[in-house]
N, CA, C and O atoms as a GROMACS GRO file, in nm:
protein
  364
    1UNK      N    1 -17.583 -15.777   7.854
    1UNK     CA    2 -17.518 -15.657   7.899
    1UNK      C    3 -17.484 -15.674   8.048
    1UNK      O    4 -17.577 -15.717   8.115
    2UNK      N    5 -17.364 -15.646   8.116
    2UNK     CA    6 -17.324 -15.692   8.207
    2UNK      C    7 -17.298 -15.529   8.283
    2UNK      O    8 -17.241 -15.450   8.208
    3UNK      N    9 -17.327 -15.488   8.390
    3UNK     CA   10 -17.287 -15.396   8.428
    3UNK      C   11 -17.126 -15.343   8.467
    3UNK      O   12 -17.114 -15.241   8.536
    4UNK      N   13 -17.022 -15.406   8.425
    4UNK     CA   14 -16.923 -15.365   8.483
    4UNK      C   15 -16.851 -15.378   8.289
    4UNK      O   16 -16.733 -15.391   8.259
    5UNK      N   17 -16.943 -15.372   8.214
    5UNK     CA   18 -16.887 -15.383   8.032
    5UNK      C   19 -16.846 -15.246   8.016
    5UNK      O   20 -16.917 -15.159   8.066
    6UNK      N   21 -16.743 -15.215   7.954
    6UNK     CA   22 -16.729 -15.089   7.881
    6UNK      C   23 -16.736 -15.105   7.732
    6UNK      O   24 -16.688 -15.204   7.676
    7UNK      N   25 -16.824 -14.960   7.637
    7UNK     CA   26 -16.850 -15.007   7.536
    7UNK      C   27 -16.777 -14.851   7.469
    7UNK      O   28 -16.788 -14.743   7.526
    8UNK      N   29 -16.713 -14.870   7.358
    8UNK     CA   30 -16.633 -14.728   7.318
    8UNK      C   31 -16.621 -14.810   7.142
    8UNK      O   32 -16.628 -14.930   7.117
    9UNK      N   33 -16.602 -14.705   7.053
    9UNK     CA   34 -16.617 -14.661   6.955
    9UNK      C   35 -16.498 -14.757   6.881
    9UNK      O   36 -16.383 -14.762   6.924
   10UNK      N   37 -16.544 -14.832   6.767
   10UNK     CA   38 -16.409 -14.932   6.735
   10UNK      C   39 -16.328 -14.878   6.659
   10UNK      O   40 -16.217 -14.930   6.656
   11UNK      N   41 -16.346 -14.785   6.593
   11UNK     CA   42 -16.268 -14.686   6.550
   11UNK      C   43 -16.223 -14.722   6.357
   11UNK      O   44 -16.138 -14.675   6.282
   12UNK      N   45 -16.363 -14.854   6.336
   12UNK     CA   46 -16.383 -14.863   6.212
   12UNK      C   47 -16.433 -14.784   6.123
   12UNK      O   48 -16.380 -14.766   6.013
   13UNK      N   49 -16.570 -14.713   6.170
   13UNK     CA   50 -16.673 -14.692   6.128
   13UNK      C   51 -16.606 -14.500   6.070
   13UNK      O   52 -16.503 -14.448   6.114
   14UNK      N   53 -16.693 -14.441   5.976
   14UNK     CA   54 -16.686 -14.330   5.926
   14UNK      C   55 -16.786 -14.273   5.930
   14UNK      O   56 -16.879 -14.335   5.878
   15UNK      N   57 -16.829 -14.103   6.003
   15UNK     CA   58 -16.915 -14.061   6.022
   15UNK      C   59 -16.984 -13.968   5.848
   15UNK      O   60 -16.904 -13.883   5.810
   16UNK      N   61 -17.071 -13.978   5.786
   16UNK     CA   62 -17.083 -13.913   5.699
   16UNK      C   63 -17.226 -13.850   5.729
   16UNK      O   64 -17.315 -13.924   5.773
   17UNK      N   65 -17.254 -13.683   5.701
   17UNK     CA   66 -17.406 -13.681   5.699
   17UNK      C   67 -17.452 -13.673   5.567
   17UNK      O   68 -17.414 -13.628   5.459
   18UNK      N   69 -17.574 -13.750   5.626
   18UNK     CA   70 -17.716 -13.761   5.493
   18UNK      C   71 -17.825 -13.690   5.520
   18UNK      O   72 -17.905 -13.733   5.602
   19UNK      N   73 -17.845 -13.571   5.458
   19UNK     CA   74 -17.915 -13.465   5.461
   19UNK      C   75 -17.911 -13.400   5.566
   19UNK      O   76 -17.820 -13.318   5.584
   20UNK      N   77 -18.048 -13.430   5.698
   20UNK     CA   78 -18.019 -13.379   5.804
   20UNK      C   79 -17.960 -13.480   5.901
   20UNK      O   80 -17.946 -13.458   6.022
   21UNK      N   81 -17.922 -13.608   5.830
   21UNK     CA   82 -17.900 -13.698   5.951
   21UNK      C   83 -17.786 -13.760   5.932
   21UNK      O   84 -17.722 -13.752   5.828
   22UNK      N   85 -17.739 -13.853   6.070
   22UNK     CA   86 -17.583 -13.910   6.039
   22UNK      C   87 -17.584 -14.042   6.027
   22UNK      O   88 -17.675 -14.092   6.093
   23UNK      N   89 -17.515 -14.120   5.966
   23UNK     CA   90 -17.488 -14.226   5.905
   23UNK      C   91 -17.377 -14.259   5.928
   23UNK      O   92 -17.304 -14.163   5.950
   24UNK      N   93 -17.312 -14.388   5.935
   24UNK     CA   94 -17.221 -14.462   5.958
   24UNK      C   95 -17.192 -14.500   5.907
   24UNK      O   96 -17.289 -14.559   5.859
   25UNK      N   97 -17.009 -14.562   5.798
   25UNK     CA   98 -16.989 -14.637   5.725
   25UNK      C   99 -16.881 -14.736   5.763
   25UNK      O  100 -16.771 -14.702   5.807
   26UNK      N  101 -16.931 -14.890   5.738
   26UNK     CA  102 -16.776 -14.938   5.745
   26UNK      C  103 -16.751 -14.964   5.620
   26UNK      O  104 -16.848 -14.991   5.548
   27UNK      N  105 -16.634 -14.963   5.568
   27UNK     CA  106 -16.568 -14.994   5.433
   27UNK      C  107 -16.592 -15.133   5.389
   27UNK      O  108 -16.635 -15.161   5.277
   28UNK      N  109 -16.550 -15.260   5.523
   28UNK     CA  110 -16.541 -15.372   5.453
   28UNK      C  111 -16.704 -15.460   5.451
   28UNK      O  112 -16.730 -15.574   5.413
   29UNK      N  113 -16.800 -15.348   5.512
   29UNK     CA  114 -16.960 -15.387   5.521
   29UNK      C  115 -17.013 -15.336   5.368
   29UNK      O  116 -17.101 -15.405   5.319
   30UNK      N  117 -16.962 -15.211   5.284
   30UNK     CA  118 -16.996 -15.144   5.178
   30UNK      C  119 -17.111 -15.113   5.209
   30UNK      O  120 -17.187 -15.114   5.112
   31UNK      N  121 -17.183 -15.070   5.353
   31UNK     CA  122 -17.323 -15.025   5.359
   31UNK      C  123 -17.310 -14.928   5.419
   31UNK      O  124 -17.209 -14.906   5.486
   32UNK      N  125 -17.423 -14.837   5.410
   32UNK     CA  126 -17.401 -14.700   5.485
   32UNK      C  127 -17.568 -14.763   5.609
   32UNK      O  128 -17.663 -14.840   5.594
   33UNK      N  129 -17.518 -14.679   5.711
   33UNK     CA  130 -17.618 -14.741   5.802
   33UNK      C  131 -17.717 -14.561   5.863
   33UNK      O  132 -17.670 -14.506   5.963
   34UNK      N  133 -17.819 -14.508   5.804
   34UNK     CA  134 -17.824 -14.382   5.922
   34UNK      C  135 -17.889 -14.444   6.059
   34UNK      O  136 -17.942 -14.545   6.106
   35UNK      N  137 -17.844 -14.310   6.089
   35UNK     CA  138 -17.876 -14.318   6.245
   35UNK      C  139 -17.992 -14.228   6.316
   35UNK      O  140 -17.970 -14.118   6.265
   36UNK      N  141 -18.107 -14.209   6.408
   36UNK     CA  142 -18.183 -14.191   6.414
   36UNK      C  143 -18.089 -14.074   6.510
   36UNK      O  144 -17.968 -14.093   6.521
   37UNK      N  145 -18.164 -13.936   6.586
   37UNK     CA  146 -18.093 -13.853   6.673
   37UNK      C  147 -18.037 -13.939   6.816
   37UNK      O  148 -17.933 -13.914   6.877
   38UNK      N  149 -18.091 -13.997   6.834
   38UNK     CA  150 -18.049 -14.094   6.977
   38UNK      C  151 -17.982 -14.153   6.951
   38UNK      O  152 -17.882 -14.122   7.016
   39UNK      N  153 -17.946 -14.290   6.844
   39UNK     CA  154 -17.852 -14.359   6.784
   39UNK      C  155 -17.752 -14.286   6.764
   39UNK      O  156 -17.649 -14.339   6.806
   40UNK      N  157 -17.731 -14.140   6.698
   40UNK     CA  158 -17.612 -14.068   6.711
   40UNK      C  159 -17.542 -14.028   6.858
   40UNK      O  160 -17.425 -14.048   6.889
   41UNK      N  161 -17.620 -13.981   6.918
   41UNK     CA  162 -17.570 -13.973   7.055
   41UNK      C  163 -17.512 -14.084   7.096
   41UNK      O  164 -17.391 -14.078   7.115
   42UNK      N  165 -17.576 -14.199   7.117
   42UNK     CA  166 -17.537 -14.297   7.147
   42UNK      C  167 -17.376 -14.350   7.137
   42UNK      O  168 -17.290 -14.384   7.218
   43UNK      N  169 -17.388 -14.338   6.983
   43UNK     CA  170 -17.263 -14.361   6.892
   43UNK      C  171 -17.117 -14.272   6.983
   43UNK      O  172 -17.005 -14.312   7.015
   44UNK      N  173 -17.189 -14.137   7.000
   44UNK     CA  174 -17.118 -14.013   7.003
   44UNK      C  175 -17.089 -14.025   7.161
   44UNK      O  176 -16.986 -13.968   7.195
   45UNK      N  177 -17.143 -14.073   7.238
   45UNK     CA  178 -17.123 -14.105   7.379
   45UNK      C  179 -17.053 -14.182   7.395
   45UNK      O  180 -17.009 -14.186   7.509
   46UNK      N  181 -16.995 -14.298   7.285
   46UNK     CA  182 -16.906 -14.381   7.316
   46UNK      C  183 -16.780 -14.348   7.246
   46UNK      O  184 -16.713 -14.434   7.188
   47UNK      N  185 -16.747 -14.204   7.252
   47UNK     CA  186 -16.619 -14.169   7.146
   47UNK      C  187 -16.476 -14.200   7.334
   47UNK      O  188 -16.354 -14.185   7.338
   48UNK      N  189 -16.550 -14.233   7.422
   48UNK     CA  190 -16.494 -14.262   7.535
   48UNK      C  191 -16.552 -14.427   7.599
   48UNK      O  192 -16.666 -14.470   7.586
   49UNK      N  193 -16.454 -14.487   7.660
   49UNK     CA  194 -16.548 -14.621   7.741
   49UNK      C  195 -16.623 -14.538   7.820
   49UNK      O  196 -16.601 -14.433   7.880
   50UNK      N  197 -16.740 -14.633   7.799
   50UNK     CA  198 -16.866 -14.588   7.892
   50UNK      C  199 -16.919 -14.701   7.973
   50UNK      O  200 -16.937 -14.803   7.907
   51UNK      N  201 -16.937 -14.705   8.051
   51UNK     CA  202 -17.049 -14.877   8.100
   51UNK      C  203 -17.193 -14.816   8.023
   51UNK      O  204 -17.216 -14.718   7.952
   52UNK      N  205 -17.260 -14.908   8.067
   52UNK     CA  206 -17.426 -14.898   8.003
   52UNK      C  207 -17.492 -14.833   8.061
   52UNK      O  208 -17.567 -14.756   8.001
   53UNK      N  209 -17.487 -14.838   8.239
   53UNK     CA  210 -17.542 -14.729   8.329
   53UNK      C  211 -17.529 -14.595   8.282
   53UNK      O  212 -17.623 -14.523   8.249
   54UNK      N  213 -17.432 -14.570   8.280
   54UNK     CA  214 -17.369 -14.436   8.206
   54UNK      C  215 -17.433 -14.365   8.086
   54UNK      O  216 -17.444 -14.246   8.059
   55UNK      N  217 -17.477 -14.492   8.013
   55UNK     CA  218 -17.543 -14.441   7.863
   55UNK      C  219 -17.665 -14.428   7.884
   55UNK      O  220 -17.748 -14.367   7.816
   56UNK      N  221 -17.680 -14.494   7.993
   56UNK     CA  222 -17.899 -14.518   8.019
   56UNK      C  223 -17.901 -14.321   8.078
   56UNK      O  224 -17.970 -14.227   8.037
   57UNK      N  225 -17.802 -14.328   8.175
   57UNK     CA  226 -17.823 -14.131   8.245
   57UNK      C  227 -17.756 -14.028   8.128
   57UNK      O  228 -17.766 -13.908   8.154
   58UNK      N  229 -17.704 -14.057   8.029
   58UNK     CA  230 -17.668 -13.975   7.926
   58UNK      C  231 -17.795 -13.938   7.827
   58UNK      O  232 -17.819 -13.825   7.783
   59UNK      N  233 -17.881 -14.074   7.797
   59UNK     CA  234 -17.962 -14.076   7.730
   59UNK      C  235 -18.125 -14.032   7.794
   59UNK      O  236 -18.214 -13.990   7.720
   60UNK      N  237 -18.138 -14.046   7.908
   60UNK     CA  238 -18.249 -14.011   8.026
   60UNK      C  239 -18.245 -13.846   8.004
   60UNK      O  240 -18.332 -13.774   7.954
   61UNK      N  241 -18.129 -13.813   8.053
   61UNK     CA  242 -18.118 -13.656   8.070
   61UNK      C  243 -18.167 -13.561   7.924
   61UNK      O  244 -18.244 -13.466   7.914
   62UNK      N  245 -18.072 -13.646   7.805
   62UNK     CA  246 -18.128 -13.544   7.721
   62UNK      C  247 -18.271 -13.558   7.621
   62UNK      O  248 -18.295 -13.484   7.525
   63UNK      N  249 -18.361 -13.677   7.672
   63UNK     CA  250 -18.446 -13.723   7.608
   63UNK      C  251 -18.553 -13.715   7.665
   63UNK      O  252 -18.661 -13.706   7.606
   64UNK      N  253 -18.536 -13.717   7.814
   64UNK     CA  254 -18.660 -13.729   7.863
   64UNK      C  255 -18.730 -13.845   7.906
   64UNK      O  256 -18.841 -13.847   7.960
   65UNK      N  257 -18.655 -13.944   7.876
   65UNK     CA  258 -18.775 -14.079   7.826
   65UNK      C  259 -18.771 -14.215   7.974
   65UNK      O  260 -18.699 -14.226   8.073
   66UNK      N  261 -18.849 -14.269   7.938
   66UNK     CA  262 -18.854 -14.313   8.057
   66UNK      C  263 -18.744 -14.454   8.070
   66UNK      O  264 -18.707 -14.510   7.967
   67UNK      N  265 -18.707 -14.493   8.181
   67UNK     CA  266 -18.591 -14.616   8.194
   67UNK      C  267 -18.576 -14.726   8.135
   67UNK      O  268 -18.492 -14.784   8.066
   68UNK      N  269 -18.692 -14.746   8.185
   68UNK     CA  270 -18.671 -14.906   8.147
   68UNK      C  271 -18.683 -14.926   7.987
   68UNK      O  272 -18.613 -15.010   7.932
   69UNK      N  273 -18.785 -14.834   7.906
   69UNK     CA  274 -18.789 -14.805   7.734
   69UNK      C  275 -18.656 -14.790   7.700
   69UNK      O  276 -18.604 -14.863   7.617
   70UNK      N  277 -18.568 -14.660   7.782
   70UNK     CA  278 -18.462 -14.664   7.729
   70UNK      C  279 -18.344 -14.765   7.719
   70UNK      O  280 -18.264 -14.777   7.627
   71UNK      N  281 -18.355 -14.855   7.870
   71UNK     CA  282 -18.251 -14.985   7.861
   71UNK      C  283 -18.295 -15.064   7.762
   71UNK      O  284 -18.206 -15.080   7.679
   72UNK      N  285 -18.390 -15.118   7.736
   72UNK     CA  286 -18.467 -15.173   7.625
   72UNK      C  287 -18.398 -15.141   7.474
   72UNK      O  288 -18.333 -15.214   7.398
   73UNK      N  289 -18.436 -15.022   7.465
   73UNK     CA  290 -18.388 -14.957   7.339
   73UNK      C  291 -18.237 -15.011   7.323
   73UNK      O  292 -18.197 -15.101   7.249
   74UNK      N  293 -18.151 -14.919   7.425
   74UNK     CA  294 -18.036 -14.940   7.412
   74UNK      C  295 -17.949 -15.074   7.407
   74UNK      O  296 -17.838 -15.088   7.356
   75UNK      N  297 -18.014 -15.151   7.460
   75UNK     CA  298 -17.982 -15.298   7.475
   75UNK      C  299 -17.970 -15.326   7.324
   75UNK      O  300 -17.855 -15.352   7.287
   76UNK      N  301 -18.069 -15.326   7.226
   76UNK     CA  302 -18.100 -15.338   7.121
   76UNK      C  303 -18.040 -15.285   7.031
   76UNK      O  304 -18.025 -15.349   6.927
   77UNK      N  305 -17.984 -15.139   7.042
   77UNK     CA  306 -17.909 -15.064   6.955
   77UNK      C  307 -17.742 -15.106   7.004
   77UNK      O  308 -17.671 -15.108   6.903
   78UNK      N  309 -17.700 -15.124   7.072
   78UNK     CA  310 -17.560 -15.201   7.162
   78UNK      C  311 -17.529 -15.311   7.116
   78UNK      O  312 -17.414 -15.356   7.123
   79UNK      N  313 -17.651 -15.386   7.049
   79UNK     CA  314 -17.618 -15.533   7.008
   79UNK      C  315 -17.588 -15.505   6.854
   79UNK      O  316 -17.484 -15.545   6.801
   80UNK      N  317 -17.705 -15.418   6.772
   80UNK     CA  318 -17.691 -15.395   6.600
   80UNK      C  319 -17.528 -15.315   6.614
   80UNK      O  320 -17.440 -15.331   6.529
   81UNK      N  321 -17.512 -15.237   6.727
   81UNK     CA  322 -17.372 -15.171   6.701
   81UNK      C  323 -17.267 -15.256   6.696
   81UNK      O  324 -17.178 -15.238   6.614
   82UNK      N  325 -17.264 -15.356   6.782
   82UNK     CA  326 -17.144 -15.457   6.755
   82UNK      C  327 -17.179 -15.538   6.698
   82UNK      O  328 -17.088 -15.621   6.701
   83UNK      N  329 -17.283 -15.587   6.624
   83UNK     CA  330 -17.282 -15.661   6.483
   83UNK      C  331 -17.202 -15.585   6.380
   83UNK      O  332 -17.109 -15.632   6.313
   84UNK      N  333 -17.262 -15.427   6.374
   84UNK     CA  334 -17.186 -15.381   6.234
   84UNK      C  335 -17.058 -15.355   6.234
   84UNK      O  336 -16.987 -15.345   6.134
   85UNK      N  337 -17.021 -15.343   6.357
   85UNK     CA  338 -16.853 -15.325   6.394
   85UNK      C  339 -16.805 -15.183   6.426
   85UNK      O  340 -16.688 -15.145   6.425
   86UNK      N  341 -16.915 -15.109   6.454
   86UNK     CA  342 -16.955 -14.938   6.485
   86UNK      C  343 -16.834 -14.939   6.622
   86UNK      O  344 -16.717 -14.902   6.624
   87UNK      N  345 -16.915 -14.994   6.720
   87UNK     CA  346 -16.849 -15.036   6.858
   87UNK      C  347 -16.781 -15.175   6.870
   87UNK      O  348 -16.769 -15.266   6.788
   88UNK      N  349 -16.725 -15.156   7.045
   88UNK     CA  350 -16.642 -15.287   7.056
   88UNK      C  351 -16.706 -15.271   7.221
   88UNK      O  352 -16.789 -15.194   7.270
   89UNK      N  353 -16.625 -15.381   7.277
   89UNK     CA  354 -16.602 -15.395   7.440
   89UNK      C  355 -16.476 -15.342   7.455
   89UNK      O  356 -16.380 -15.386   7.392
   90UNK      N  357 -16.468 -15.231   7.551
   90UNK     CA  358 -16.329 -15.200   7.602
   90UNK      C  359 -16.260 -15.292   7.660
   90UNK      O  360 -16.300 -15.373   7.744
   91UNK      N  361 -16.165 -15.280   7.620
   91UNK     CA  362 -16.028 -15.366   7.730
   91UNK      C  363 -15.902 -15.284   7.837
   91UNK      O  364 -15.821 -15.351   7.900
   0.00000   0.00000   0.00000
């Protein structure tokens, strides 16, 4: 993760909810993926380019949680997102 990356929404993925929670689909994956409440935000924070800084104080503010857990986290959820093809790198 590079600080000057923008990361925004690839505009594959389909939001569907499953029960109380949201899930992600891509068509040519045939898997549905849910998403935990933070993972949605996450998702939902990048319906714009964001850098990562950006997502660490989006995610701080409404969670509470502490920094460095959350870069951690997010690092981790940033990488499964552009495996499944959820997100991209802005250009």
């Amino acid at each position: 993760m590079t600080k000057d990356t923008y990361y925004v929404q690839s505009g594959k993925a389909k939001v569907k909810t499953v029960g109380n929670d949201k899930a992600l689909y891509v068509g040519d994956q045939q898997a549905v993926h849910v998403l935990n409440q933070t993972a949605y935000l996450i998702y939902e924070a990048m319906s714009e380019p964001i850098l990562f800084d950006e997502l660490v104080d989006v995610i701080k503010e409404v969670t509470g949680g502490e920094e460095q857990a959350i870069r951690e986290d997010l690092e981790e959820t940033i990488d499964l997102f552009l495996r499944y093809g959820f997100i991209k790198i802005a250009e």
